[in-house]
NULO-956135 format. One record per residue: x, y, z of N, C-alpha, C, O, CB in turn. Coordinates in pm, whole numbers, plus 50000, padded with zeros to 5 digits. Glycine has a CB too. Layout:
> X,Y,Z,X,Y,Z,X,Y,Z,X,Y,Z,X,Y,Z $
...
This chain:
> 51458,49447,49093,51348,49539,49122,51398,49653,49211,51475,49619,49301,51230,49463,49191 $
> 51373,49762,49201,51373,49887,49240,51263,49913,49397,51142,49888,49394,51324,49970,49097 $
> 51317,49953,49495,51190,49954,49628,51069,50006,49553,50980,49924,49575,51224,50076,49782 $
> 51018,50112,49468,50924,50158,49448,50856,50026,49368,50735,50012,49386,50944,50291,49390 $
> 50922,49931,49282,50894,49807,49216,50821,49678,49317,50720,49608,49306,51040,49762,49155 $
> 50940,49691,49427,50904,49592,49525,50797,49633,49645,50749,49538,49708,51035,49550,49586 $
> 50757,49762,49680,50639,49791,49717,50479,49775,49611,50368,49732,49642,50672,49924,49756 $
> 50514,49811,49527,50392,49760,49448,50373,49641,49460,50255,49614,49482,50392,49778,49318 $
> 50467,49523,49452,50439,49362,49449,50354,49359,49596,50250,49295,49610,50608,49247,49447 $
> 50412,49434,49695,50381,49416,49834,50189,49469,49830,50108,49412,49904,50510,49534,49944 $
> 50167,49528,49780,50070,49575,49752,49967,49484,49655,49851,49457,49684,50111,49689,49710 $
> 50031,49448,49545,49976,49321,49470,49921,49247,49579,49799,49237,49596,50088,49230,49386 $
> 50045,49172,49687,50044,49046,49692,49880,49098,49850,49802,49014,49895,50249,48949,49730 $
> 49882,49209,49879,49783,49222,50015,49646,49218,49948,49550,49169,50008,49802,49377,50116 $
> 49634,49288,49779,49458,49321,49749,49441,49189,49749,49329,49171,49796,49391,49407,49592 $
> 49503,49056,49717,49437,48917,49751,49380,48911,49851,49257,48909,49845,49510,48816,49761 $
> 49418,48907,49927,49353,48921,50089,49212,48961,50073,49181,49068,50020,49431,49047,50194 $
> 49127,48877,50118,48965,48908,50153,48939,48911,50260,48862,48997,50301,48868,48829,50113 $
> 49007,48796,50362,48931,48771,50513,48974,48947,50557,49078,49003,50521,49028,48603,50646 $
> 48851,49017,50653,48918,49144,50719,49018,49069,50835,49098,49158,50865,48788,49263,50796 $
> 49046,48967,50903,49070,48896,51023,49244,48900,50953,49339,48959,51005,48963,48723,51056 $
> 49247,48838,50851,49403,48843,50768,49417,48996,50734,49533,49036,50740,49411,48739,50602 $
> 49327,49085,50701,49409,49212,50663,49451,49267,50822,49561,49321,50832,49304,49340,50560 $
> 49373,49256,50934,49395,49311,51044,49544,49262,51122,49606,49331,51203,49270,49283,51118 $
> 49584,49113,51071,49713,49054,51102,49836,49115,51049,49946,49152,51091,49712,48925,51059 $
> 49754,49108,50911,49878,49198,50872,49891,49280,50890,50012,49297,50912,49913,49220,50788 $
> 49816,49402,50903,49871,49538,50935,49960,49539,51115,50050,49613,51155,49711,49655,50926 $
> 49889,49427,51185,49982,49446,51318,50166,49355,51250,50271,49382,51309,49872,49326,51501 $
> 50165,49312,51194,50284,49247,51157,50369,49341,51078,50490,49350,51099,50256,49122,51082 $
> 50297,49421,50974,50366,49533,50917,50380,49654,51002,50489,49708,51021,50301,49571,50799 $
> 50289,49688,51045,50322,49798,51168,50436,49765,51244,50518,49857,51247,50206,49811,51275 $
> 50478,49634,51325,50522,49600,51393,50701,49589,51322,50808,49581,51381,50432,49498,51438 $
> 50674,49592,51201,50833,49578,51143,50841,49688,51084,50955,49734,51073,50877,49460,51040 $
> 50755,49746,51042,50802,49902,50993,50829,49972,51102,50887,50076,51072,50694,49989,50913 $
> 50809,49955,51231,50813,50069,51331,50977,50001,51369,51048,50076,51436,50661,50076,51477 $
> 51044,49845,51323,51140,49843,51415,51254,49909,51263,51368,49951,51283,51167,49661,51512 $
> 51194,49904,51132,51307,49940,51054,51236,50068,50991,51236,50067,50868,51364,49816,50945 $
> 51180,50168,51046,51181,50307,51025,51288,50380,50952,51292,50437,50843,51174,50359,51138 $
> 51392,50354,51072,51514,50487,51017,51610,50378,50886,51688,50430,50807,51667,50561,51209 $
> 51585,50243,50887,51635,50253,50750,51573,50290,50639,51651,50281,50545,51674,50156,50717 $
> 51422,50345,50592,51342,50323,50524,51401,50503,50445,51393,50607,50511,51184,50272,50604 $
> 51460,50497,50288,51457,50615,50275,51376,50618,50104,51424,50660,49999,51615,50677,50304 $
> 51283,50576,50122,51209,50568,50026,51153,50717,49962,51129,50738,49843,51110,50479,50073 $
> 51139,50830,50096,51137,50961,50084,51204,51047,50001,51164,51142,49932,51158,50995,50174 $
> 51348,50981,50023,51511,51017,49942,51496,51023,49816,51535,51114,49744,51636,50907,49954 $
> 51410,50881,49767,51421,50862,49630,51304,50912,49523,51293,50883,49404,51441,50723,49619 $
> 51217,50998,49608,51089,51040,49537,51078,51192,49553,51074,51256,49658,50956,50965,49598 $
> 51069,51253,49384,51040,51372,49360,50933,51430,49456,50843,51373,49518,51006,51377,49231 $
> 50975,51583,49451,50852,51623,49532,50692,51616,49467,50594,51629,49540,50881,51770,49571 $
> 50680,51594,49320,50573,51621,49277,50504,51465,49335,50382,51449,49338,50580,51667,49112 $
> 50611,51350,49382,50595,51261,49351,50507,51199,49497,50419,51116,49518,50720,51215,49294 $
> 50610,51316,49599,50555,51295,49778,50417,51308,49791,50339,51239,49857,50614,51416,49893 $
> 50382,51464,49677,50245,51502,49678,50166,51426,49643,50058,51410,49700,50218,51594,49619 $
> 50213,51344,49512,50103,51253,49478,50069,51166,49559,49950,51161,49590,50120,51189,49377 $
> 50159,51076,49616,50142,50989,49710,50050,51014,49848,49950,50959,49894,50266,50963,49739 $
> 50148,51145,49898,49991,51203,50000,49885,51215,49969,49797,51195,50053,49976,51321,50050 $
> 49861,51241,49876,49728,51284,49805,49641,51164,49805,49526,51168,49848,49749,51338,49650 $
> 49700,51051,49753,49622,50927,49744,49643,50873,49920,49570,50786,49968,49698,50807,49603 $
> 49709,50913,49969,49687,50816,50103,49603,50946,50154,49511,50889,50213,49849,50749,50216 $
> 49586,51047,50165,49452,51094,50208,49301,51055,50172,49209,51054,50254,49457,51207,50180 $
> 49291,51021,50024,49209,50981,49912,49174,50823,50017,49066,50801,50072,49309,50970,49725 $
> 49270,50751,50022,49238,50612,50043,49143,50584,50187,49070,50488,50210,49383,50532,50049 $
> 49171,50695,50269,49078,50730,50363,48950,50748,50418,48905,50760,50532,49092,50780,50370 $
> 48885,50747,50253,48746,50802,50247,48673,50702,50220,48700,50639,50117,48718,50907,50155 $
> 48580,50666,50287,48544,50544,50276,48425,50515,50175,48366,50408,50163,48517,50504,50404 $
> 48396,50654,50089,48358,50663,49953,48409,50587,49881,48342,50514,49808,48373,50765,49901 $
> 48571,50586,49884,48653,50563,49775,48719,50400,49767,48801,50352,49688,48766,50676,49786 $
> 48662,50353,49858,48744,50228,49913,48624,50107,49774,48501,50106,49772,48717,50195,50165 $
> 48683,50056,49717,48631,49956,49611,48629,49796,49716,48688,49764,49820,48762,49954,49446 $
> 48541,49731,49635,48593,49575,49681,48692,49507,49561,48682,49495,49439,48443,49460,49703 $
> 48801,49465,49670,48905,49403,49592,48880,49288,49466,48972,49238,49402,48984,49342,49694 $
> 48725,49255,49445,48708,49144,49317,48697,49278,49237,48799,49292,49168,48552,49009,49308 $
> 48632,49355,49226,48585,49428,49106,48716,49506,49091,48681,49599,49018,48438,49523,49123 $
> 48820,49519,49111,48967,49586,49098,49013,49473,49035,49085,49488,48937,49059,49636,49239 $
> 48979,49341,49082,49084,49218,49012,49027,49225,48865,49081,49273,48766,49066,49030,49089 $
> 48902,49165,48878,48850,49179,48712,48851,49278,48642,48850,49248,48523,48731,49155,48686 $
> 48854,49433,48671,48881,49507,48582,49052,49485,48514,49080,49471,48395,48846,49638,48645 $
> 49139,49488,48623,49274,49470,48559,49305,49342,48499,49421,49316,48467,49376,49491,48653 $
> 49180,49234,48473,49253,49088,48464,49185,49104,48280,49191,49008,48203,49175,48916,48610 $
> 49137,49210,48248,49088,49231,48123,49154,49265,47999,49088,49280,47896,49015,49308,48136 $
């Protein structure tokens, strides 16, 4: 798998997550290791610029609390 491969799994494996009490753990556990392996992270390196934009774009998007779905109705649409 490719990092852009193995971030998606990472992403898979969090929309399981329902309790907010477990998403709030994790984000201090991921915060907490992304902040100590920052400067190895060059995931930036490997993504087109059209590609940075997109990505900003959706992490601005993910912000809005319009836009935020509940994670069953995301499972069953893709489990179709």
């Amino acid at each position: 798998m490719n990092n852009l491969e193995l971030k998606g799994r990472i992403l898979e494996l969090v929309g399981k997550l329902k309790k907010r009490e477990s998403l709030e753990e994790l984000v201090k556990i991921v915060d907490g290791f992304v902040g100590d392996h920052a400067s190895d992270d060059t995931f930036e390196k490997e993504l087109t610029e059209k590609e940075k934009l997109t990505l900003e774009e959706a992490l601005l998007e993910s912000r809005i609390e319009g836009n935020l779905r509940d994670s069953s109705n995301v499972s069953n649409k893709f489990k179709r």
